[in-house]
VOPAGU-2260 file (C-alpha; in pm, 1 decimal, decimal comma):
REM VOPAGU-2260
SITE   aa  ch    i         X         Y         Z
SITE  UNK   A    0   16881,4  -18175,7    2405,0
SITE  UNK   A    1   16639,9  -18433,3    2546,3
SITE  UNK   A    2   16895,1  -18415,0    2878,6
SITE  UNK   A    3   16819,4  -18066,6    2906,8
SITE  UNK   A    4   16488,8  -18083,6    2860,8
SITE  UNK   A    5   16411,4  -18340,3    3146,0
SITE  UNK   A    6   16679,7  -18126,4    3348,9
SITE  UNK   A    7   16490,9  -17837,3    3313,5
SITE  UNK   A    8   16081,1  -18000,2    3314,6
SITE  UNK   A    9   16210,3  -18152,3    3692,3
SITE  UNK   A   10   16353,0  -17789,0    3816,9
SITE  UNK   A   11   16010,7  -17645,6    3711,4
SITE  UNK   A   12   15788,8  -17951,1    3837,2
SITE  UNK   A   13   15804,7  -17798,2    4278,9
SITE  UNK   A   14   15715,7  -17422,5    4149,2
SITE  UNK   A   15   15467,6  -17539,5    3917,6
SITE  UNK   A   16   15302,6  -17738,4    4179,5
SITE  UNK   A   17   15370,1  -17465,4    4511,1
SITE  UNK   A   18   15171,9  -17254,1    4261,4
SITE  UNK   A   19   14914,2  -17395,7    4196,5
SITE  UNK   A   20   14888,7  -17480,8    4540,9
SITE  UNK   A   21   14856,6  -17077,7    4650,9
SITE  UNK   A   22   14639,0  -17036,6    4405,7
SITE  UNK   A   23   14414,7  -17292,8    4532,8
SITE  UNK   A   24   14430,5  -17220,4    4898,4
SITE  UNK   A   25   14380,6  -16822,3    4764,4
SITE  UNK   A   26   14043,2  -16951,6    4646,0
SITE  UNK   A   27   13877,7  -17194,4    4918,8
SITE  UNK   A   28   13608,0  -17111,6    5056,3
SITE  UNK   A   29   13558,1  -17135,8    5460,1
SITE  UNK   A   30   13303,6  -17516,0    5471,0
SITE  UNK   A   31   13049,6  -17446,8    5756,7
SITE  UNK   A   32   12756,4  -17724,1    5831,6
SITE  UNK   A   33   12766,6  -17989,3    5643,8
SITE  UNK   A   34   12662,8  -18187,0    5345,0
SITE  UNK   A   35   12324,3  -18074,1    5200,2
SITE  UNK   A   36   12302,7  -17774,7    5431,0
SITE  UNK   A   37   12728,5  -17650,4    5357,4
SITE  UNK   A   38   12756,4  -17313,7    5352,5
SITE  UNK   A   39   13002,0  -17181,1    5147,0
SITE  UNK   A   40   13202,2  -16836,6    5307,2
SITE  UNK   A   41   13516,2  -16720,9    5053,4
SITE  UNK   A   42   13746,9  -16581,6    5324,1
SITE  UNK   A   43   13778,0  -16231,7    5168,1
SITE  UNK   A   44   13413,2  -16180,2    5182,2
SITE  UNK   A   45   13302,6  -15991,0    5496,9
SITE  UNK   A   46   13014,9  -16140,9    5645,9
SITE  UNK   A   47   12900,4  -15993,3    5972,5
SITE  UNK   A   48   12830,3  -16262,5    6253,5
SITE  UNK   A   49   12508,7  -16141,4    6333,7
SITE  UNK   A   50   12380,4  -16181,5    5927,6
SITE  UNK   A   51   12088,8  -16476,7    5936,0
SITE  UNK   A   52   12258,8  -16750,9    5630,6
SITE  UNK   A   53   12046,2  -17014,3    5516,3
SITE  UNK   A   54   12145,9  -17378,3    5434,4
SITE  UNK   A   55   12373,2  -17433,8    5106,5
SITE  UNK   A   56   12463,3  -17037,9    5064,1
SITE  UNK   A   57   12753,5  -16914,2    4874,3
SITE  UNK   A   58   12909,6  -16606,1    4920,2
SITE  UNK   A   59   13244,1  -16512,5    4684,4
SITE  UNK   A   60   13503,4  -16314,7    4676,8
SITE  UNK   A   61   13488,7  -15979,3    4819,3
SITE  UNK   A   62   13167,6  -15960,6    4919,3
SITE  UNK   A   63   12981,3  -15799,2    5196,9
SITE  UNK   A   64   12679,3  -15911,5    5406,0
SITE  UNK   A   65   12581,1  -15675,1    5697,2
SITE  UNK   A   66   12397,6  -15743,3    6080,0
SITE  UNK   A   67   12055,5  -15701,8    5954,6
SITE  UNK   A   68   12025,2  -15961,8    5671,6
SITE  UNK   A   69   11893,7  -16265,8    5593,5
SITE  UNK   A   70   12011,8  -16535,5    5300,8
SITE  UNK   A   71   11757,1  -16775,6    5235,8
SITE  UNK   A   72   11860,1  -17104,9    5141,9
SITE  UNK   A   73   12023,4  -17184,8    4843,7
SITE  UNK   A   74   12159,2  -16783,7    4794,7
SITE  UNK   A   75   12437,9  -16756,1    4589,2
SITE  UNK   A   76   12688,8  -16380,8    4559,2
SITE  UNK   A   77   12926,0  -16330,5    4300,5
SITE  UNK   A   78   13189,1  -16172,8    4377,2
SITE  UNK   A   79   13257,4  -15831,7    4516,8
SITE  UNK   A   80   12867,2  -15812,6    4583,9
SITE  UNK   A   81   12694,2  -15649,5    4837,4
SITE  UNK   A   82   12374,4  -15662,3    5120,8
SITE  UNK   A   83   12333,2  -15383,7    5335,2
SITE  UNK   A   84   12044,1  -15306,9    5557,1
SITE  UNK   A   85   11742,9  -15465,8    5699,5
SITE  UNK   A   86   11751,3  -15680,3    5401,9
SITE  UNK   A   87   11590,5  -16018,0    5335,8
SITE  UNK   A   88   11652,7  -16269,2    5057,3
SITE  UNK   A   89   11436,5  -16558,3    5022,1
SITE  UNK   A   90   11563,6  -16886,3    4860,3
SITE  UNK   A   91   11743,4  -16923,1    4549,3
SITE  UNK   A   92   11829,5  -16563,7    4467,8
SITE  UNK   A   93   12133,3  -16485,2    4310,2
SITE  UNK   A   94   12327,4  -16178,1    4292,4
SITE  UNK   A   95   12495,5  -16108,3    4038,9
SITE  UNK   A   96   12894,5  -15951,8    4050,6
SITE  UNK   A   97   12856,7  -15558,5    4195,7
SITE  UNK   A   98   12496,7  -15616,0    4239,8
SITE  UNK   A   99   12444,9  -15372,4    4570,2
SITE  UNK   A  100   12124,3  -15463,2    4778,7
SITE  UNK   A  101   11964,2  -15238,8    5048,5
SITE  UNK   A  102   12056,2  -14943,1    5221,3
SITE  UNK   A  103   12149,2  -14862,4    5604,7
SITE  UNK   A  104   11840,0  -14685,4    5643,8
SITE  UNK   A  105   11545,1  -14711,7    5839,1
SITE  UNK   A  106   11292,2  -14987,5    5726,4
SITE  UNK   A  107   11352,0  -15265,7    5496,4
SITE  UNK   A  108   11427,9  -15443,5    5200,5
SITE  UNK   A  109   11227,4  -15728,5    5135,0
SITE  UNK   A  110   11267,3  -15987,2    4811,1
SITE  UNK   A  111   11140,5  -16296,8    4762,2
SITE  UNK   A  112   11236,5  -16619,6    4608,6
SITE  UNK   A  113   11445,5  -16697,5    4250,6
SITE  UNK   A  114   11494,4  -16373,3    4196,9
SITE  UNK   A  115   11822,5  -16267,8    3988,3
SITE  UNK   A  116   12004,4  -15905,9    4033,8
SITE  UNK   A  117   12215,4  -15807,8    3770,0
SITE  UNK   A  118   12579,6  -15714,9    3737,2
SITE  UNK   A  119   12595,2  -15402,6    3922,6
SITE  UNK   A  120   12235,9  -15345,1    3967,2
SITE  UNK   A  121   12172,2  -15136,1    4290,9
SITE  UNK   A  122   11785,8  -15211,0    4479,3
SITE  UNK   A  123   11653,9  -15076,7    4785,4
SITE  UNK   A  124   11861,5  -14786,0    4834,4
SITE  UNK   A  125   11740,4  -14434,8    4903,2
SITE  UNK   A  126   11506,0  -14288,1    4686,6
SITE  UNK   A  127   11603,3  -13934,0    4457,0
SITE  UNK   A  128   11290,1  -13732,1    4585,3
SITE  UNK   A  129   11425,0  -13444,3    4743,4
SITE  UNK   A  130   11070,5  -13499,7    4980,5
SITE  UNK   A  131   11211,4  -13756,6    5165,5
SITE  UNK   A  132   11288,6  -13693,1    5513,6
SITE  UNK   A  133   11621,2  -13822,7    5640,5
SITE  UNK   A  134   11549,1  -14034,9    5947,3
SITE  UNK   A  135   11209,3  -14148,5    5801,3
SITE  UNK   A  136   11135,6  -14510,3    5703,0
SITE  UNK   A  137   11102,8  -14676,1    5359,1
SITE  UNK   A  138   11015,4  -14987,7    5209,5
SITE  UNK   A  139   11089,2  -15195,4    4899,5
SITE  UNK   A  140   10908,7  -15518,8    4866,5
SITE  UNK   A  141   10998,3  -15755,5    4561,3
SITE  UNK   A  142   10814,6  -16081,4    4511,5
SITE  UNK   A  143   10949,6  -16381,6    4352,0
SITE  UNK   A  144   11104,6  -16544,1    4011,3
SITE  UNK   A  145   11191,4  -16188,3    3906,4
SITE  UNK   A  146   11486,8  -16119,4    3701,1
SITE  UNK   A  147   11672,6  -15754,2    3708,1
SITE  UNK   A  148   11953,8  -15720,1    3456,0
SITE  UNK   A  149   12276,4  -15558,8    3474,6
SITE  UNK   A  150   12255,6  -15171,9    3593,5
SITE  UNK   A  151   11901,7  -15193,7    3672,2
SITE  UNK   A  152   11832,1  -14945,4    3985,0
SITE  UNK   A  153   11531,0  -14949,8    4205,1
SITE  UNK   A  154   11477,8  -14734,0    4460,4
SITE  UNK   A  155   11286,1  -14776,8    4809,0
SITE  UNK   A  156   10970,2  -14579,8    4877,5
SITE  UNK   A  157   10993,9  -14190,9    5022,7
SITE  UNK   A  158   10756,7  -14166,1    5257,7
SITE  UNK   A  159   10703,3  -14439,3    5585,5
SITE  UNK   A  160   10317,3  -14437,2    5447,7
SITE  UNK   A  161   10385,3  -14578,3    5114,7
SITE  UNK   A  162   10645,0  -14915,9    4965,6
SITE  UNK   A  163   10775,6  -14938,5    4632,1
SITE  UNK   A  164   10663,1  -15259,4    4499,1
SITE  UNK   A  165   10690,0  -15555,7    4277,4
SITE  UNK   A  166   10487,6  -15870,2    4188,6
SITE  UNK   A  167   10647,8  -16245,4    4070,9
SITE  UNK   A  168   10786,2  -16313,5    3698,9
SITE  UNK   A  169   10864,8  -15979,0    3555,6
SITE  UNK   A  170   11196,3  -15944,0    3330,9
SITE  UNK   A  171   11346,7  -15638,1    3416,3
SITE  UNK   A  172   11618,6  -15574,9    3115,8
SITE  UNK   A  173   11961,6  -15391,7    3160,5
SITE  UNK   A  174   11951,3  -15003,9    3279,4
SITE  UNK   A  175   11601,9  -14976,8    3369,3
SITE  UNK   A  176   11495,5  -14759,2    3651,9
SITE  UNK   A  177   11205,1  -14762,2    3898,1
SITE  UNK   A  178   11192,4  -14511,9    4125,6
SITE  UNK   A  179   11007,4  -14500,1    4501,9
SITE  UNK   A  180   10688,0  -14626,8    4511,8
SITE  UNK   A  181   10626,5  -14728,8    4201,2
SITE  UNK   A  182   10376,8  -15043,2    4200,6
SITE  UNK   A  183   10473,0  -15312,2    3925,4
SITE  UNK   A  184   10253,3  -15611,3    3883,9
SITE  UNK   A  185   10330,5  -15970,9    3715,3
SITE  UNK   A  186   10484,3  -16073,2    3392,8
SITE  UNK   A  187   10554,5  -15758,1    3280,5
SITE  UNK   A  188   10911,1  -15710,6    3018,2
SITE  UNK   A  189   11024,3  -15323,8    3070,2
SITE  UNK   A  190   11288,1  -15337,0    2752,7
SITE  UNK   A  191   11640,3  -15189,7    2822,9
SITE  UNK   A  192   11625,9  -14802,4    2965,4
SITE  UNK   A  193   11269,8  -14800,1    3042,1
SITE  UNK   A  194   11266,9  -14529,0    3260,9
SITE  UNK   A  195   10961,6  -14459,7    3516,8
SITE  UNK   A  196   10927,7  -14190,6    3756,7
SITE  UNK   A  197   10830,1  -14191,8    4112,4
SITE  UNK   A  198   10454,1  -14338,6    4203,7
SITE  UNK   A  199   10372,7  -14502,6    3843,2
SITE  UNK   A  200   10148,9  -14810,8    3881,8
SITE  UNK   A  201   10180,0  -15075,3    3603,6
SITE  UNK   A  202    9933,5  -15341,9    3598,9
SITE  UNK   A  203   10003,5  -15735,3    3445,3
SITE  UNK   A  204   10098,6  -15854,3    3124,7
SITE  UNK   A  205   10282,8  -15524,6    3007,4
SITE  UNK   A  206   10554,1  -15476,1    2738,2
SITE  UNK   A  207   10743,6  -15157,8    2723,4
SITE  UNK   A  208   10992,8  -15107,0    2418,6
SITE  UNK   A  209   11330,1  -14962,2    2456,3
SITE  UNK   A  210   11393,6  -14626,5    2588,3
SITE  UNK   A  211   11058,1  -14535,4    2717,9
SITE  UNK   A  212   10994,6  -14322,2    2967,1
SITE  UNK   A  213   10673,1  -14279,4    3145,8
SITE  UNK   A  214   10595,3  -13953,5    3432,8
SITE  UNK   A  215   10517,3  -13960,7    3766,7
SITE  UNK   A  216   10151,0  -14077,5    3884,1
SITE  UNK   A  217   10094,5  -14250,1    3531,1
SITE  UNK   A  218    9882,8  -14557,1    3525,9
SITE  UNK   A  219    9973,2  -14848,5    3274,6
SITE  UNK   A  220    9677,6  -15081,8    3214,8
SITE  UNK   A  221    9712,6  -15466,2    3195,8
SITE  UNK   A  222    9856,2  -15558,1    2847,1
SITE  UNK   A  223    9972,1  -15226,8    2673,7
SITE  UNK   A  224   10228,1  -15211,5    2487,4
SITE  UNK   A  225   10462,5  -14892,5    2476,1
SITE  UNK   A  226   10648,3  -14815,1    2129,0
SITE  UNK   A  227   11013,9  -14763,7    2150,2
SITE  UNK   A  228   11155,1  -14457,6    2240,8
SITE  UNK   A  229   10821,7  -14320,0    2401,0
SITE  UNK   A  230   10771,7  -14011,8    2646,0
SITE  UNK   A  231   10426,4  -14156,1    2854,8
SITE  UNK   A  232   10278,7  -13842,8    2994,0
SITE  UNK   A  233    9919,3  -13983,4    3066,6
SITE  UNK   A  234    9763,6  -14265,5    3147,0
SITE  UNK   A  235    9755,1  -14590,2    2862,5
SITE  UNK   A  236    9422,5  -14816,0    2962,3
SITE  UNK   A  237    9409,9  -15184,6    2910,8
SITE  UNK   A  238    9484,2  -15361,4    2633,3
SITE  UNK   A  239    9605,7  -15045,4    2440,6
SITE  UNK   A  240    9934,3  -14967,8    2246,7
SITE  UNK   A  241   10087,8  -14585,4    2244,3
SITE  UNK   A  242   10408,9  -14463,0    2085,6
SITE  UNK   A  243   10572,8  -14129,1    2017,1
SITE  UNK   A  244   10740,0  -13859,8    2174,6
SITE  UNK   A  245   10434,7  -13759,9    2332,8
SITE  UNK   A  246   10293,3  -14114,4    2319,6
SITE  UNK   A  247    9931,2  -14117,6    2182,7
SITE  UNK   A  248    9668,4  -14425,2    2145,8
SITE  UNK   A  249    9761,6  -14632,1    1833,3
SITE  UNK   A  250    9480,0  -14893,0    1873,7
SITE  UNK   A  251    9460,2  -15204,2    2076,3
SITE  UNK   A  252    9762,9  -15406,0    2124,1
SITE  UNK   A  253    9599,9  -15688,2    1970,6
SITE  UNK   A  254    9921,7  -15914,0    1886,5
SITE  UNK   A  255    9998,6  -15898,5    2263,3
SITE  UNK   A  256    9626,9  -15967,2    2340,8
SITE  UNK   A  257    9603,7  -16337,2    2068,8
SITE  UNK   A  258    9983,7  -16414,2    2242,3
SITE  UNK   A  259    9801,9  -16401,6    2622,7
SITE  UNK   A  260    9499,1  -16615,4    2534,5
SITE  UNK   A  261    9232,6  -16379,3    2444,8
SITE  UNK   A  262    8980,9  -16522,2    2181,7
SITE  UNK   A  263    8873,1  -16412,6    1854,3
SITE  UNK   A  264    8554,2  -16328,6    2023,7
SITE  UNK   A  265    8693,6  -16099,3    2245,5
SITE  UNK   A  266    8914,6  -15917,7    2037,2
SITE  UNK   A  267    8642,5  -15855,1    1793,9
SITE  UNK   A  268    8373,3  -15720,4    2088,5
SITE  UNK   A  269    8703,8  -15481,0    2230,0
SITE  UNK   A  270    8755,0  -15381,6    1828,9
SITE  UNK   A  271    8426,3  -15276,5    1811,5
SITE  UNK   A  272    8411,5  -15104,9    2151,8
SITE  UNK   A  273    8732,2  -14894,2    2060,4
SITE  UNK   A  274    8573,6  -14805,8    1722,5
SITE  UNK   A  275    8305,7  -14642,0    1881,2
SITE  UNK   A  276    8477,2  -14495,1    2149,8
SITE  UNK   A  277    8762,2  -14356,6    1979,4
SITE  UNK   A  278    8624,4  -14326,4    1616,0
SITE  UNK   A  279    8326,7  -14242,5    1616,8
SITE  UNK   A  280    8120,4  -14163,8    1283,3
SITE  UNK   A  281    7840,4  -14006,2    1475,4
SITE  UNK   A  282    7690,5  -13710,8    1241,6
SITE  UNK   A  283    7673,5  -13510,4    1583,5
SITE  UNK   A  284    7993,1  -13483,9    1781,1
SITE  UNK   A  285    7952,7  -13672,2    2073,3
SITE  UNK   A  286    8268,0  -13587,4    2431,5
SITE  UNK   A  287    8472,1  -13837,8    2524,3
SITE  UNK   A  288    8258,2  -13915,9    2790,3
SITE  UNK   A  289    7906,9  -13893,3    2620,8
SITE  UNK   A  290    8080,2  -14172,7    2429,0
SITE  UNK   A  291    8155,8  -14389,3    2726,9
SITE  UNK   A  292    7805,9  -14331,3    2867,5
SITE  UNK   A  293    7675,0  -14480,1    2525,0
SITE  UNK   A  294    7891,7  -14784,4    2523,2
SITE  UNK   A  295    7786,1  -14849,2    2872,8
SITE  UNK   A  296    7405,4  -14840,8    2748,6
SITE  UNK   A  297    7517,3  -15101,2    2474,3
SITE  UNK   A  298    7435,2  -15438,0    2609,6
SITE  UNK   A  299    7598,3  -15676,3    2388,0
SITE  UNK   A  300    7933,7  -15540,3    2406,5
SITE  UNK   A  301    7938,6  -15413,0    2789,9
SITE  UNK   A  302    7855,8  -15755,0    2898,2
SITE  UNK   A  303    8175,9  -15855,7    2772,6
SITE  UNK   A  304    8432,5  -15866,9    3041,1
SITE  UNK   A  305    8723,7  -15732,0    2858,7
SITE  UNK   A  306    8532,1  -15458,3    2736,9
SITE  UNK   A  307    8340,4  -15345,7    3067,1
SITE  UNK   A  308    8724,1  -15375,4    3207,9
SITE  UNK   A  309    8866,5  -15149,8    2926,8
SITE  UNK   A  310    8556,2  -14906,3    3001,8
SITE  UNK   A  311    8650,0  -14893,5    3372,4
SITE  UNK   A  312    9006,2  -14852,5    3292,6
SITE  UNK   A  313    8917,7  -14539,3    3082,1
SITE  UNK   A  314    8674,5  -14404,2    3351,7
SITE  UNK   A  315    8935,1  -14447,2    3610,8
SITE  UNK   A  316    9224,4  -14240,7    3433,8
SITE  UNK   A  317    8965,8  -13886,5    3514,4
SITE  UNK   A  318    8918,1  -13932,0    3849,6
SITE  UNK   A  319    9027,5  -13649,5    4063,5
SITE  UNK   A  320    9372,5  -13740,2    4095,9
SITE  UNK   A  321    9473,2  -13893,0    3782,9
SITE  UNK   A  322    9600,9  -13795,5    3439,5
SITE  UNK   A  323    9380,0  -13897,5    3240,5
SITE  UNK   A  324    9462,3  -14074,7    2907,8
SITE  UNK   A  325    9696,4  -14066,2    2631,6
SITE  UNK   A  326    9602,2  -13828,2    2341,9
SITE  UNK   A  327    9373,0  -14018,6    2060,0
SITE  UNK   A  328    9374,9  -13993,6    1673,7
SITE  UNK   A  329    9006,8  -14022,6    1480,3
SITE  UNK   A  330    9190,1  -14249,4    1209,2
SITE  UNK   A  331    8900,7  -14405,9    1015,5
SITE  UNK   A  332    9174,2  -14641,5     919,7
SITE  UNK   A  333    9280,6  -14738,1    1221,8
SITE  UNK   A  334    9367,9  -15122,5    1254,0
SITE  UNK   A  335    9226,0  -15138,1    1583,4
C-alpha cells in the first residue's frame, strides 16, 4: 500500500506543479516602472495607451480604463471595474469590483483623493432629467476621503451651467442615489436608500435615516437629522430633526448637536429660540413670520450665533424660489 501510494504521489507531483504554474502565470500582472513607482497592469484589463497612470497603480482583472483618464498615484481597481470619460482620480482612490466611473460624454468627471466606490456603484454618468440636451456638457465634481458603498449611483449635472457636487468625508451607505446637481457638503452619513432628487442642496454635519427620500430643490440645513423612512417635501433648517411620511419638524436634533461640540449654552439659547418660534403661548396669534421678526428684536438670544444662523436658515427657506419649511406641530410638550 505504501508502494502505491509513493507510485501514485510522484505521477501527480508534474500536474500538480504545471498547474499551479498556469494558474500563476493566468494571474500576473504586467510590472511597469519600478520599485516605489511599479505599476501594476493585470493583462486582461484593457487600459487604453493614451489613459494618464500614476506611480504604484493597480488595475485587476478585467478592467477598463479609457483615453481620457487619469489615475492618481496609489489607485487601486478591482476587478472587472471600469473608467470611462474625461475622468480624473486623484491619489489613493479605490474602486471597488463593478464600480463604473464616468461617462463618454461631454465634460468631466472629477474626484479627488481617498475616496472609495463601492461594488457596483455607477458615478458620473448621464443624468435621468429628460431636460438634458444630448450633446451638452455636464459636470460631477467629488472632493476627497469620501466613501460610496455598494450600488450607490450619482449622476452628473444636466445642464453645462450647473455641476453636481460633493465636499470631503461624507459616508455615502449602499443604494443611495444623488441625482444631477445636487450640492452635498462635508461629513454628512445619508443611511442606505436615501434617495434625493435632482438640485437638493445639503449643508454639513447631516444624518439621514434609512429610506428617506427628499424632492427636488429641497434645502437640508447643517445638522438635521431625517427619521427613517421619511418623504422630505420642504425645506428642514439647521439643527432640526423631521420624520414622517410627509416629514414635519420634531424639535431640534439636539443629540446630534452635544455629539458635534455644541455647548450647553447653546443648546439652551436655540431651545428657547425654537420655543418661541414654533410654540408660541402668545394670547394673540402671532404668523410665522411676525414670530421671526420678534425673535430678531430679542437681543439676548439673536446675539447667539447658532440662533441668528437658525433664524437665517428659516428666513431663507421663503425666498422666491424656495420651498419653504417642513410642516410644524404646536406641541406644548415638545422636547425641543
Amino acid at each position: 500500500m505504501i508502494s502505491l501510494l509513493k507510485a501514485r504521489e510522484k505521477l501527480l507531483s508534474p500536474l500538480f506543479s504545471s498547474s499551479i504554474q498556469r494558474l500563476s502565470s493566468s494571474l500576473s500582472y504586467t510590472r511597469e516602472d519600478s520599485r516605489d513607482s511599479e505599476v501594476l497592469i493585470h493583462p486582461s484589463a484593457v487600459v487604453h495607451p493614451n489613459a494618464v497612470i500614476g506611480k504604484g497603480v493597480s488595475v485587476g482583472p478585467y478592467c477598463t480604463v479609457g483615453s481620457s483618464v487619469k489615475l492618481g498615484n496609489g489607485c487601486k481597481l478591482y476587478p472587472s471595474s471600469h473608467i470611462f470619460g474625461n475622468t480624473e482620480l486623484g491619489e489613493s482612490c479605490v474602486l471597488m469590483t463593478g464600480a463604473v466611473v464616468g461617462d463618454e460624454l461631454p465634460g468631466y468627471t472629477f474626484i479627488g483623493s481617498n475616496n472609495i466606490i463601492g461594488h457596483h456603484a455607477v458615478v458620473g454618468v448621464k443624468c435621468q432629467d429628460l431636460k438634458y440636451k444630448h450633446g451638452d456638457e455636464c459636470f460631477l465634481c467629488i472632493g476627497n476621503n469620501n466613501e460610496i458603498r455598494e450600488f450607490c449611483s450619482i449622476h452628473r449635472s444636466s445642464k453645462p451651467s450647473d455641476k453636481t457636487v460633493i465636499g470631503d468625508n461624507n459616508l455615502i451607505m449602499g443604494s443611495c442615489h444623488i441625482a444631477h446637481d445636487c450640492k452635498i457638503g462635508d461629513r454628512n452619513i445619508f443611511a442606505n436608500n436615501t434617495l434625493l432628487a435632482g438640485h437638493v442642496v445639503v449643508q454639513d454635519n447631516t444624518h439621514t435615516a434609512g429610506a428617506t427620500v427628499v424632492h427636488q430643490f429641497c434645502h437640508i440645513g447643517s445638522f438635521a437629522f431625517i427619521g427613517g423612512g421619511s418623504v422630505v417635501s420642504q425645506d428642514v433648517p439647521k439643527y432640526m430633526m423631521v420624520t414622517g411620511e410627509r416629514a414635519e419638524l420634531r424639535g431640534l436634533n439636539l443629540e446630534g448637536l452635544r455629539r458635534n461640540g455644541f455647548t450647553m449654552s447653546e443648546l439652551k439659547s436655540l431651545r428657547a429660540a425654537y420655543r418661541k418660534i414654533f410654540m408660541s403661548t402668545e394670547t394673540v396669534p402671532l404668523s410665522l413670520e411676525e414670530r421671526l421678526m420678534k425673535m430678531e428684536q430679542n437681543q439676548e438670544l439673536y446675539s447667539v450665533p447658532a440662533v441668528s444662523a437658525m433664524l437665517q436658515s428659516i428666513q431663507d427657506s421663503f425666498t422666491e424660489s424656495r420651498r419653504g419649511i417642513c410642516k410644524f406641530r404646536q406641541w406644548l410638550d415638545s422636547t425641543a
